[in-house]
C-alpha positions in Angstrom: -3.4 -10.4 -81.5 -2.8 -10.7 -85.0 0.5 -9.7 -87.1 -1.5 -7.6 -89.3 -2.3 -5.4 -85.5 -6.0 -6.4 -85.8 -7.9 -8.5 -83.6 -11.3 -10.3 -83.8 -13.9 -8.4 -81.8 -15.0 -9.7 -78.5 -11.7 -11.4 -78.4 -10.0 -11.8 -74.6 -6.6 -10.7 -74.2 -6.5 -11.4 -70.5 -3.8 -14.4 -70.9 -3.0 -13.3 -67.2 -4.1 -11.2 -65.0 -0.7 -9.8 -63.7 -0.2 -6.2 -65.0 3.0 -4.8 -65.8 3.4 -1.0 -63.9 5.6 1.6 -64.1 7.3 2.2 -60.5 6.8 6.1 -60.4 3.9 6.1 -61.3 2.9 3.9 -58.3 4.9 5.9 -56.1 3.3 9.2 -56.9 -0.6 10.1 -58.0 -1.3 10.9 -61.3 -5.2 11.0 -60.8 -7.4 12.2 -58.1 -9.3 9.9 -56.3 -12.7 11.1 -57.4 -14.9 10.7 -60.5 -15.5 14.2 -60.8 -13.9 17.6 -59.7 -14.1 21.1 -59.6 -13.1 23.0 -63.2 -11.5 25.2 -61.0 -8.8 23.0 -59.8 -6.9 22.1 -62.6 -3.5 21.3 -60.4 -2.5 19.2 -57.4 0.9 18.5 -55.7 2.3 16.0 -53.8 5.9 17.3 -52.0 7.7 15.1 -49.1 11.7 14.6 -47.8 13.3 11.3 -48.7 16.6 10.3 -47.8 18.5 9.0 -50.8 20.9 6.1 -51.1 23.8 7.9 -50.2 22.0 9.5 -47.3 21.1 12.8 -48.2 18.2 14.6 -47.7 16.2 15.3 -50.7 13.3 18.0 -51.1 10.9 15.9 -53.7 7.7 18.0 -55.0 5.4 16.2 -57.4 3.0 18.5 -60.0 0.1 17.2 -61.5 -1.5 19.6 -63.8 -4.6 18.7 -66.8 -5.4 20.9 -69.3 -7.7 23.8 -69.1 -10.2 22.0 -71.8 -10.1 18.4 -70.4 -9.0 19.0 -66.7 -7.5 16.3 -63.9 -7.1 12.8 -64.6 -10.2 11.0 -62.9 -10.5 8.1 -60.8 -11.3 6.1 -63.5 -8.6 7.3 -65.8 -6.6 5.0 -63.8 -8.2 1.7 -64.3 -8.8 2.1 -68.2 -4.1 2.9 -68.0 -4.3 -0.4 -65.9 -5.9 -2.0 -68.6 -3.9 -0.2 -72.0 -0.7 -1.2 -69.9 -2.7 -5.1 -69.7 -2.9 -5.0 -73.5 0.5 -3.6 -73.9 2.0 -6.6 -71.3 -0.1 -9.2 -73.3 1.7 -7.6 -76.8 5.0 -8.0 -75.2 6.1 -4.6 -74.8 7.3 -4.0 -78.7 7.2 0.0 -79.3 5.6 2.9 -78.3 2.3 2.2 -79.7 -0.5 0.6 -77.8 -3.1 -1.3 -79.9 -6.5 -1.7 -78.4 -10.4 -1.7 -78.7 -12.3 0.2 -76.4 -14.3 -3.3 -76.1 -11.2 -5.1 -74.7 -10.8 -2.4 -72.5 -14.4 -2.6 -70.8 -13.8 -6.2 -70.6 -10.5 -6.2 -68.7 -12.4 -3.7 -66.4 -14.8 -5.9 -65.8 -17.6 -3.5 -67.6 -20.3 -4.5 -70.2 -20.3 -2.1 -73.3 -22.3 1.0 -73.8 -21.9 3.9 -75.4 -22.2 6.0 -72.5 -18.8 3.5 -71.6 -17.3 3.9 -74.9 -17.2 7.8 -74.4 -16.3 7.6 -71.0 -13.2 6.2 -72.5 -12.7 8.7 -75.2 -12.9 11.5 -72.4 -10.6 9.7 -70.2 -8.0 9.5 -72.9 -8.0 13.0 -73.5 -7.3 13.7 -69.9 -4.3 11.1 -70.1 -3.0 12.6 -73.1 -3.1 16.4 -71.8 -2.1 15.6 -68.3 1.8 16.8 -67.5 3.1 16.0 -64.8 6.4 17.6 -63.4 8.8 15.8 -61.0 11.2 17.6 -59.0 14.1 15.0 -57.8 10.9 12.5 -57.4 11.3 10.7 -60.5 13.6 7.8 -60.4 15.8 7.2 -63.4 16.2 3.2 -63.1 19.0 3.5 -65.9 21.1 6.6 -64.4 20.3 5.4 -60.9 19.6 8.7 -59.7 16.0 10.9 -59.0 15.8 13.7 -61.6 13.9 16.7 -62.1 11.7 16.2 -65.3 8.6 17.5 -66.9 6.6 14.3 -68.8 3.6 13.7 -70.5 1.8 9.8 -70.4 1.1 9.4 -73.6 1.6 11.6 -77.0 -1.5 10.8 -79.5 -4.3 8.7 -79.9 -6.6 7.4 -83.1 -9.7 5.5 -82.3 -11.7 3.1 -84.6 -15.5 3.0 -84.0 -15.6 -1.1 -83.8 -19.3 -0.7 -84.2 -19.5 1.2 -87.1 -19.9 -1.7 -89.5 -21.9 -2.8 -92.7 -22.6 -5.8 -93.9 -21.0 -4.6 -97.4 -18.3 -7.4 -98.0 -16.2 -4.3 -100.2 -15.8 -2.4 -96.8 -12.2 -2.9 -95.3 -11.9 -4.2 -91.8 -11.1 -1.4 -89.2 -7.8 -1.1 -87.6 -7.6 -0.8 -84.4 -7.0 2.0 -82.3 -4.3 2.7 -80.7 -2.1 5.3 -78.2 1.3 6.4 -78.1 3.1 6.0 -75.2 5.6 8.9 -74.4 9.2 8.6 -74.8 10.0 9.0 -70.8 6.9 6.2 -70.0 8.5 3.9 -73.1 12.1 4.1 -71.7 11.5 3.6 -68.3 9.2 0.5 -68.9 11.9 -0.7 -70.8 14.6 -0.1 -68.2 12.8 -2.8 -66.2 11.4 -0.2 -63.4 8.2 -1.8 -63.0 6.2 -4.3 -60.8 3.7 -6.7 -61.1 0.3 -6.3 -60.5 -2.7 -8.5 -60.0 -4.9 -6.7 -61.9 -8.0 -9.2 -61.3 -8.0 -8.8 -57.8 -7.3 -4.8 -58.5 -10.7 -4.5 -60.1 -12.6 -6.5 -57.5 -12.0 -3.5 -54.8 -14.6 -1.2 -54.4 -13.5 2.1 -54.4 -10.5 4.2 -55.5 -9.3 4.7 -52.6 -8.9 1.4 -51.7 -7.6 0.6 -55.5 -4.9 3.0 -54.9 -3.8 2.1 -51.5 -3.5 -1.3 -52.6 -1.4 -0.5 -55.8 0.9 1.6 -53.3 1.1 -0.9 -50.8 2.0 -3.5 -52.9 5.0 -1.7 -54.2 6.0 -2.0 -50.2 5.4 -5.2 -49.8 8.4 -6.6 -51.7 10.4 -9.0 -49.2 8.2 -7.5 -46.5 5.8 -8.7 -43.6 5.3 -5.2 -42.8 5.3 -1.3 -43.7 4.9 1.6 -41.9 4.3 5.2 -43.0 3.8 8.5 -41.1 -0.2 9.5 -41.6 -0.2 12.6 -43.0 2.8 11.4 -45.5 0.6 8.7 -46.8 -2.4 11.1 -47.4 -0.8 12.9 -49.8 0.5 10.0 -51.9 -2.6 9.0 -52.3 -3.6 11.8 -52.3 -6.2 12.9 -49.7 -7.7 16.5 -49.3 -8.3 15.6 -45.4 -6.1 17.6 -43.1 -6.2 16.4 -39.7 -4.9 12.8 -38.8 -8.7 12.1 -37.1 -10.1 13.0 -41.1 -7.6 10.8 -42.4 -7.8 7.8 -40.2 -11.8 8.1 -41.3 -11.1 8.6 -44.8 -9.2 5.2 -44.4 -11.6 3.2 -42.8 -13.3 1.8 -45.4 -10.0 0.5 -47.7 -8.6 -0.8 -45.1 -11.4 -3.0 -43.6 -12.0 -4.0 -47.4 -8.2 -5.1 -47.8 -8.9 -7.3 -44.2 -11.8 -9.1 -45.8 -9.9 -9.8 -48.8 -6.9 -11.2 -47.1 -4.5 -8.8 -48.3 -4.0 -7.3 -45.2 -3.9 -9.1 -42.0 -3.8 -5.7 -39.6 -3.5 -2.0 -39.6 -2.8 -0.2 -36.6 -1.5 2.9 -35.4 1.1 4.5 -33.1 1.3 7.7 -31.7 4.9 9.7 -31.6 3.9 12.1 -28.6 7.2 13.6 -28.5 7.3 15.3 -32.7 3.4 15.0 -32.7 3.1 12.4 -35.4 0.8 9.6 -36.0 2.4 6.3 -38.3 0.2 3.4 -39.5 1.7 0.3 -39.7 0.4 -2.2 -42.0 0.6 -6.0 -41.4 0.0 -8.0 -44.6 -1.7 -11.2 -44.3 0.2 -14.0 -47.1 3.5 -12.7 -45.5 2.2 -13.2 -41.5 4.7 -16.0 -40.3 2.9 -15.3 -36.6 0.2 -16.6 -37.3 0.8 -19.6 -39.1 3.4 -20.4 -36.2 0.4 -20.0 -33.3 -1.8 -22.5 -35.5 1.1 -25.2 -35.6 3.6 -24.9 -33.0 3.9 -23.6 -29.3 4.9 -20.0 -28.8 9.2 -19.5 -29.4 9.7 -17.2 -26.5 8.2 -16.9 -22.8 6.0 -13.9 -21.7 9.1 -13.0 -19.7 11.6 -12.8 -22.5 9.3 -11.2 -24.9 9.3 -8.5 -21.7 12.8 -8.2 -21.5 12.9 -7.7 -25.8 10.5 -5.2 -25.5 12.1 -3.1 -22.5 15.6 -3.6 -24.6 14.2 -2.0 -27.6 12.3 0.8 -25.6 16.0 1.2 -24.3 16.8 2.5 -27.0 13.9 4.7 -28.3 11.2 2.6 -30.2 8.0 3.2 -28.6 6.3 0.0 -26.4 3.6 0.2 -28.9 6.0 -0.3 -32.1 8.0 -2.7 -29.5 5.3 -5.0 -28.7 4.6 -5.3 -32.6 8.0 -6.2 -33.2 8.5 -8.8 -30.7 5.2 -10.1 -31.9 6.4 -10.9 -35.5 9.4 -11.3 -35.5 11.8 -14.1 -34.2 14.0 -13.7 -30.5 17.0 -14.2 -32.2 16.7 -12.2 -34.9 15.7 -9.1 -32.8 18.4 -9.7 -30.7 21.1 -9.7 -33.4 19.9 -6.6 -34.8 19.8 -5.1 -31.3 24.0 -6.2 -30.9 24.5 -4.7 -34.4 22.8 -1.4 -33.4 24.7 -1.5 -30.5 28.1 -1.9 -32.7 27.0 1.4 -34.6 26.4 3.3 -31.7 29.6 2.6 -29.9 31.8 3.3 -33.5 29.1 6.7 -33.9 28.2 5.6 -37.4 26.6 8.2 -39.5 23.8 5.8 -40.7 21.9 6.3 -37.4 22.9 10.1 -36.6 19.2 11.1 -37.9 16.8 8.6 -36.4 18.5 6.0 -34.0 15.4 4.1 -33.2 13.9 3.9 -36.5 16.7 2.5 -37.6 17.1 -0.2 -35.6 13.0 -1.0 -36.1 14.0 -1.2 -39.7 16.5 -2.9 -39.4 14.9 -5.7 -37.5 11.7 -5.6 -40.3 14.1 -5.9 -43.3 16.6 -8.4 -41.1 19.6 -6.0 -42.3 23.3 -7.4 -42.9 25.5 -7.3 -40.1 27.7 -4.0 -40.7 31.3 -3.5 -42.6 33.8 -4.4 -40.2 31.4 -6.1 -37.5 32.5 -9.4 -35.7 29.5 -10.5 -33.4 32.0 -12.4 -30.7 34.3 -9.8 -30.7 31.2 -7.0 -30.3 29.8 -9.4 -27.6 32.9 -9.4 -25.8 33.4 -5.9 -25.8 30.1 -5.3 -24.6 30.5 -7.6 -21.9 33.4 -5.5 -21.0 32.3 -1.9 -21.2 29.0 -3.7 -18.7 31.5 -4.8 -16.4 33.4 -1.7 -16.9 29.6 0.4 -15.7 28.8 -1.9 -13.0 32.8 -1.5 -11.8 32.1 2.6 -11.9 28.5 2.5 -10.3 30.0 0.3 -7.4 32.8 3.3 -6.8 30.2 5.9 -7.2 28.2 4.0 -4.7 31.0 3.6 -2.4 31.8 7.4 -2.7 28.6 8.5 -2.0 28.0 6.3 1.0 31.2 8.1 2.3 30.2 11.3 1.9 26.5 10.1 3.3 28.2 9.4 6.4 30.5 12.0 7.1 27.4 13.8 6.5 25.7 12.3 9.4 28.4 12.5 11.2 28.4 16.5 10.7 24.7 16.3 11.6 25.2 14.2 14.8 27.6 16.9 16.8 25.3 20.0 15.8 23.6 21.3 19.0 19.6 21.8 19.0 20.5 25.7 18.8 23.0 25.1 15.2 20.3 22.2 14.4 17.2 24.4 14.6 19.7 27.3 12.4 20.4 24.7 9.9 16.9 24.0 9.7 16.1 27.7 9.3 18.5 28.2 6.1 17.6 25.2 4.6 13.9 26.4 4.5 15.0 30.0 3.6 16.9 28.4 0.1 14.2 26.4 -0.5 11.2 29.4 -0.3 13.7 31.7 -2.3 13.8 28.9 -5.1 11.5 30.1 -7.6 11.6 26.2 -9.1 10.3 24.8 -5.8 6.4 24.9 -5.2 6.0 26.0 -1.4 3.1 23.3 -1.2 5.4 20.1 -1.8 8.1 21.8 0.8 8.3 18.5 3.1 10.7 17.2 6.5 12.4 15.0 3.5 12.8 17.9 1.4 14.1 20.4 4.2 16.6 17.6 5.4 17.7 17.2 1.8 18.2 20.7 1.3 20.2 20.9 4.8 22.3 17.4 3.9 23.4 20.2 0.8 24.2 22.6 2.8 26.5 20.4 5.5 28.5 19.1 2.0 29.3 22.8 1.4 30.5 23.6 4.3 32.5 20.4 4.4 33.7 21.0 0.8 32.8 17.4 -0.4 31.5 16.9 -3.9 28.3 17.6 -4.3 27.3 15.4 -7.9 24.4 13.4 -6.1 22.0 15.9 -5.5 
């Protein structure tokens, strides 16, 4: 680009083709995923419950509302900001002011020029400059390092330049170009260094918006991970998705997700099912960061069938589902799982807050983002106290054990010295309690079950604890 802010037309400014992006605005929608919507719906809202650094719970609602002349950001809105923020990168971020043509807009898209494109642009910056959105502790203030509650516009003006309006009069001054005004709140938090790269040449060889969006939000996950998980219906509206039901959903996804496979971006979505709060979570694998499968192409497999068993029933132990258990010990090294598993462990035994909410996930986040060991942990020291408290259990199972075999055979003894007459009675009132127990189904009353019910009885009448049945 030229001091003067001109450029020669048809020029490239693709230098790179990694895109600076705000980090809100990757987080949150600011454009339906369609290229065309009702005029009704002039609104759409994203809401969700985060937990913040300090461990509250926040309430987060996110309001996108267009103007009643111009309407919702489209689809398409969103690749021609990809490419103003492009320009803006490539012009190193000076001031609020954007310089572009609509040419070098088309041609970071990927688009050849028409006028039918070079309106399309006109409307979408309309849409972008009317568009306010309104954050309610969802915005992340990168300087205060704290969410807020803000109302915001994108961008404040706009002048465009006709680059084709031209004469061959020499006397005719050359065109600026046009140009858009970024909004104070946009400006300030660029500059505050909350943003993220983007590879916006691979962005614009996806296929639809869906998948273009669901890659721009994964990829803010990604950082310094193999792995992300989300809960369905929590993702949907991120993107956001009008589908309801976590069968619609998973549908909707198909498509983006099988293109983000063939494209090597992601090496494996799955799902797991959380019977107990009704919840479905997909879990996204990502292919550049999958150790496992490098490490099955050039060396033998770390663990045994048999340990991998034993990981898995540990972390079941303690509440991760086998599904979400099997992943782990999949991906992730022994050792490493187990050292996360003896830190958990720590925090359990010294009832830390951190896991008061959600134990297990936790401890399967813990072992994804290979946490620090704790304040105030010592690993031999925890190792030897665990040691301990198992050889304290097994010392109090054996007493119970003992106990209970005593009372089992003073039991028998009881039973050994009735007569037929006070064994056929015991029988009787054993089968009375067990008909006039409204928790019992009469068709599963069996000779075990009457003889446990008349072992209870003997312990009454002997007065011996009666904690085993």
């Amino acid at each position: 680009m030229k001091e003067s802010g001109k450029i020669d037309r048809g020029k490239e400014v693709l230098a790179s083709s990694i895109v600076k992006e705000e980090m809100n605005l990757v987080e949150f929608p600011f454009t339906v995923l369609s290229h065309r919507i009702s005029k009704d719906q002039k609104t759409f809202e994203v809401s969700q419950k985060v937990r913040s650094r300090s461990g509250r719970l926040i309430n987060q609602r996110w309001i996108v509302t267009g103007s009643d002349k111009f309407g919702l950001p489209l689809a398409t809105d969103n690749d021609i900001y990809l490419a103003l923020m492009q320009i803006y990168k490539e012009d190193d971020f000076k001031d609020r002011k954007i310089h572009f043509t609509r040419y070098q807009l088309l041609k970071i898209m990927g688009l050849e020029p028409t006028k039918r494109r070079y309106d399309m642009i006109g409307n979408a910056l309309d849409r972008l400059i009317s568009v306010v959105v309104k954050s309610e502790n969802a915005f992340w203030d990168h300087e205060a390092k704290a969410h807020v509650t803000k109302a915001f516009h994108l961008f404040e003006s706009y002048d465009i330049y006709d680059e084709r309006e031209r004469t061959q009069n020499s006397d005719q001054p050359e065109l600026p170009l046009s140009n858009i005004v970024m909004s104070e709140f946009l400006f300030n938090s660029i500059k505050s260094s909350y943003i993220k790269n983007l590879d916006i040449g691979f962005y614009f060889t996806l296929q639809t918006p869906l998948t273009k969006r669901l890659y721009r939000f994964l990829d803010k996950k990604r950082y310094h991970r193999s792995s992300f998980e989300i809960e369905l219906t929590r993702l949907s509206a991120l993107l956001p998705l009008q589908d309801r039901y976590p069968s619609q959903i998973k549908r909707r996804l198909e498509k983006a997700h099988k293109e983000l496979i063939e494209k090597k971006y992601l090496a494996e979505v799955t799902y797991s099912h959380d019977t107990k709060n009704c919840q479905e979570t997909v879990i996204y694998l990502f292919e550049a960061q999958s150790l496992q499968k490098q490490l099955k192409e050039i060396a033998p497999e770390i663990s045994s069938q048999g340990q991998s068993k034993e990981l898995i029933q540990e972390l079941t132990k303690r509440g991760i589902t086998e599904t979400a258990a099997r992943h782990l010990v999949k991906k992730y090294p022994k050792e490493r799982i187990e050292r996360q598993i003896t830190c958990y462990d720590w925090l359990v035994v010294h009832k830390t807050p951190l896991i008061d909410k959600n134990p297990a996930g936790f401890l399967r986040k813990s072992i994804e983002e290979n946490y620090d060991p704790p304040v105030g942990y010592n690993e031999d020291k925890h190792r030897e106290e665990l040691k301990k408290a198992q050889r304290q259990r097994e010392e109090e199972e054996a007493q119970e054990q003992k106990r209970l075999n005593e009372i089992q055979e003073k039991v028998d003894e009881y039973r050994a010295g009735l007569s037929e007459e006070e064994s056929q009675k015991l029988r009787v009132e054993a089968t009375n309690l067990i008909e006039s127990d409204d928790k019992i189904k009469k068709e599963f009353v069996t000779d075990i079950l009457i003889r446990a019910k008349e072992g209870e009885i003997i312990r009454r009448k002997l007065g011996l604890d009666t904690k085993c049945d």
